[in-house]
C-alpha positions as CSV (number, residue, x, y, z in Angstrom):
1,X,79.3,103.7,89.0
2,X,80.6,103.4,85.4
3,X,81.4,107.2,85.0
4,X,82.8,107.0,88.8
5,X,85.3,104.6,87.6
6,X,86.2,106.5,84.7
7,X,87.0,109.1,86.8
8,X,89.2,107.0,89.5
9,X,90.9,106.0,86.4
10,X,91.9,109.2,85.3
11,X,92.8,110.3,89.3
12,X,95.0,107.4,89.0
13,X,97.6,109.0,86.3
14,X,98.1,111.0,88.9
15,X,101.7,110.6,90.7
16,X,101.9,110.2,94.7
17,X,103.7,112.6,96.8
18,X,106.1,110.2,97.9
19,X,107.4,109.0,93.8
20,X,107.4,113.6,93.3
21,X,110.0,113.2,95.5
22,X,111.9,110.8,94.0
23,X,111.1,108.0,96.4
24,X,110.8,104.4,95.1
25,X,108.6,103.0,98.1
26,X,109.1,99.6,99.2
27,X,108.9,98.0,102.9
28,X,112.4,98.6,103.5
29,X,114.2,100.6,106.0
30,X,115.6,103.4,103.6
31,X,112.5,103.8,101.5
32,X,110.1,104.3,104.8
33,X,112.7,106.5,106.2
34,X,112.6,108.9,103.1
35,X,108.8,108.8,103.5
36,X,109.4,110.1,107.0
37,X,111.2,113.0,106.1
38,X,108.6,113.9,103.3
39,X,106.5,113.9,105.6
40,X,108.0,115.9,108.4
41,X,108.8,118.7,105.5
42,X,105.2,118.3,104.6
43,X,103.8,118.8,108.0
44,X,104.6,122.8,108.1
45,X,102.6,125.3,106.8
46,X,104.2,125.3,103.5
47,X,102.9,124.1,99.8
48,X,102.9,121.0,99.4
49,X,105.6,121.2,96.3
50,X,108.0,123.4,98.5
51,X,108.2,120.3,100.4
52,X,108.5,117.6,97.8
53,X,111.5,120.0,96.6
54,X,113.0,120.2,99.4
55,X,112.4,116.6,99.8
56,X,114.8,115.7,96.6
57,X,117.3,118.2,98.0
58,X,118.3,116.3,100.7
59,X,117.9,113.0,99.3
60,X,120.5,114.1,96.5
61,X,123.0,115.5,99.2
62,X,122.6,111.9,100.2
63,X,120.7,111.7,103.5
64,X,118.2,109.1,102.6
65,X,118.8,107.1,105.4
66,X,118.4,108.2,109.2
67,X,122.5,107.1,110.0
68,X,123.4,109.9,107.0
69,X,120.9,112.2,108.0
70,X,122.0,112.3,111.5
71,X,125.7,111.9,110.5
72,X,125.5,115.3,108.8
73,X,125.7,118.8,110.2
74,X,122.5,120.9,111.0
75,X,124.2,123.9,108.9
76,X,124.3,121.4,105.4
77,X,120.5,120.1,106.4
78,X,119.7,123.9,106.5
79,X,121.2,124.5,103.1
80,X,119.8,121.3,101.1
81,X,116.7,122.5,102.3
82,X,117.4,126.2,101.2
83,X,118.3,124.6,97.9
84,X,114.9,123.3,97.8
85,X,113.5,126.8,98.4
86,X,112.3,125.6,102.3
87,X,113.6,128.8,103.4
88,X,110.7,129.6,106.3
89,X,111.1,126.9,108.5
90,X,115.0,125.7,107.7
91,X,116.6,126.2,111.0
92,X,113.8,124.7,113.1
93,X,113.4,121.7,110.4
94,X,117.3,120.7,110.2
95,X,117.2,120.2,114.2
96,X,114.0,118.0,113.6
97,X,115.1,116.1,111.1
98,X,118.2,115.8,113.3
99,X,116.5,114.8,116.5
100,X,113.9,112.5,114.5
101,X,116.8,110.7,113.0
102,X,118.4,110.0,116.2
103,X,114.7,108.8,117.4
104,X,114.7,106.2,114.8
105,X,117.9,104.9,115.5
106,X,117.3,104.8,119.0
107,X,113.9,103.2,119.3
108,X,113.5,101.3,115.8
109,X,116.8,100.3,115.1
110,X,116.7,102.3,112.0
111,X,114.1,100.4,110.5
112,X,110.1,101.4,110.8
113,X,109.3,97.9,109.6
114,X,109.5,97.5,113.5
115,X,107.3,100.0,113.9
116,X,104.5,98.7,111.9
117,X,105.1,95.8,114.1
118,X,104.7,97.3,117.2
119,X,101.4,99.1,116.4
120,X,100.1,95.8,114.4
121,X,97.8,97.0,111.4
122,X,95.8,99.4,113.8
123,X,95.9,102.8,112.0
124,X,95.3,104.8,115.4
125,X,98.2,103.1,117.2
126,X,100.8,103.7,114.2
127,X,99.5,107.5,114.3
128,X,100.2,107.9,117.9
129,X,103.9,106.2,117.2
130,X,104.4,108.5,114.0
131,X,103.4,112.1,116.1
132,X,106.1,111.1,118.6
133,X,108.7,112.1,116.0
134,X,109.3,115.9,115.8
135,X,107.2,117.7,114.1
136,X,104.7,115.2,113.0
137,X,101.4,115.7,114.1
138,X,98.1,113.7,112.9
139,X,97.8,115.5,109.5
140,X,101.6,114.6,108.9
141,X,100.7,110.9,110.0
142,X,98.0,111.1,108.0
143,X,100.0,111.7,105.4
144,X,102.7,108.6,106.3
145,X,99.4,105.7,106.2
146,X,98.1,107.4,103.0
147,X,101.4,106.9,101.2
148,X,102.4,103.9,102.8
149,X,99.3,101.5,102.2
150,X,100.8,101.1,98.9
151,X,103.7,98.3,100.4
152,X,101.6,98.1,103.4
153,X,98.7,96.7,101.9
154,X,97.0,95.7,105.8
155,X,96.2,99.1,106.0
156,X,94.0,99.5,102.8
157,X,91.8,101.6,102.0
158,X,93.1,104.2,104.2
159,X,91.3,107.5,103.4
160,X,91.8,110.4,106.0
161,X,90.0,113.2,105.9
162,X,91.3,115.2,102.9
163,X,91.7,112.2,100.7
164,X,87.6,112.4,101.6
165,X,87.3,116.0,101.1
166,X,88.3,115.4,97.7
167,X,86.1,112.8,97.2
168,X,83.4,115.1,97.5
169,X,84.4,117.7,95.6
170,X,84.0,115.2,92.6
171,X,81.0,113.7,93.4
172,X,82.8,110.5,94.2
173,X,81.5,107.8,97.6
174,X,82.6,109.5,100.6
175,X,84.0,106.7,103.2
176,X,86.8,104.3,102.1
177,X,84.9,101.1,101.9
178,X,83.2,102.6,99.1
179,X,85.8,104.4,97.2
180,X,87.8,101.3,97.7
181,X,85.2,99.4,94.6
182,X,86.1,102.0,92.2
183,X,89.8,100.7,91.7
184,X,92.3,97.8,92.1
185,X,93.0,97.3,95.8
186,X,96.9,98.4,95.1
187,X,95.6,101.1,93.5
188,X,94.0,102.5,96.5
189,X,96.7,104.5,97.9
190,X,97.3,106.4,94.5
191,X,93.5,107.2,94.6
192,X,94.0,108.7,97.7
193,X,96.7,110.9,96.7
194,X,95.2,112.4,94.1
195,X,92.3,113.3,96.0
196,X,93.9,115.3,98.3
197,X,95.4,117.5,95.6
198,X,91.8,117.8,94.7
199,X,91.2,119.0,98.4
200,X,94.2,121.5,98.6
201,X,93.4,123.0,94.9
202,X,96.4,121.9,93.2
203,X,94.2,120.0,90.7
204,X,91.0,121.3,89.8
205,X,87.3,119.6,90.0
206,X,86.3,121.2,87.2
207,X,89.1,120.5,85.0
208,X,89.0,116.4,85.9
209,X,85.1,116.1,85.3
210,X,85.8,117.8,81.8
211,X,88.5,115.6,81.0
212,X,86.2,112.5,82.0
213,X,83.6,113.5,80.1
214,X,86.1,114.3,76.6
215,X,87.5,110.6,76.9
């Protein structure tokens, strides 16, 4: 358990998706809907970077909420996103971003607080509200309650199935519960992150357990 812990706490130096992209994740209506579009750009077939770039692309053009998003035109949402080098799936993306921002507006006011209020802390019904937004499926809200148990702390310790996969890669438990002991309860959702990059190869197993067992 001691050396498991020691390597949770290096995992946990890790940044999350969501701060890659610049996002400063709070329960409030902008920050959630900046999570949203991460995780629509994240949902494609496309590395998992591409996506974070593109991400900061359109946050810098200014459409961090779902009123500017909407506001602008699908030909600026294609280029911020060919800015961020999201060049495969830029036409079809800018009309989802488009109709998903119209979506929020429409149903949630704007604001996926109510959202989380609608589906109560019950991690199925939230993923069934999330995958009615284009291009979101249950990996993309998969990806939504990973990052989002950090300011919704009901939902901890949410651990899908790459956050998992991870987990066993490094020898670490293999349910939540479990990987929950090994750090803070905050620190949960950061945990998680970095085990996925673990799953998808963007960090290497090898290289952590070395740099556990230097320290």
């Amino acid at each position: 358990m001691a050396d498991q812990r020691k390597m949770a706490r290096v995992l946990l130096t890790r940044r999350t998706y969501a701060e890659e992209a610049g996002i400063s994740l709070a329960d409030r209506p902008a920050p959630l809907y900046q999570l949203l579009v991460l995780v629509t750009l994240l949902s494609t077939r496309i590395r998992a970077q591409v996506g974070v770039a593109a991400a900061r692309e359109l946050f810098a053009a200014g459409y961090r909420t779902p009123q500017a998003m909407e506001a602008a035109s699908w030909q600026e949402r294609v280029d911020a996103l060919g800015r961020g080098h999201y060049r495969r799936y830029d036409e079809r993306t800018a009309t989802m971003l488009g109709t998903g921002a119209r979506l929020c507006l429409d149903r949630w006011h704007g604001d996926l607080r109510r959202l989380h209020q609608e589906a109560g802390d019950e991690p199925a019904a939230l993923r069934r509200l999330l995958t009615e937004f284009p291009g979101i499926g249950p990996t993309g809200a998969d990806i939504f309650l990973r990052e989002v148990q950090t300011v919704w702390p009901q939902l901890r310790p949410y651990a899908d199935r790459r956050a998992v996969a991870g987990a066993r890669r490094l020898g670490l438990p293999a349910t939540p519960d479990r990987l929950a002991r090994l750090v803070d309860e905050v620190d949960f959702g950061r945990l998680a992150s970095a085990l996925v990059r673990v799953a998808l190869g963007e960090e290497s197993a090898g290289q952590i357990t070395r740099s556990v067992a230097a320290r």
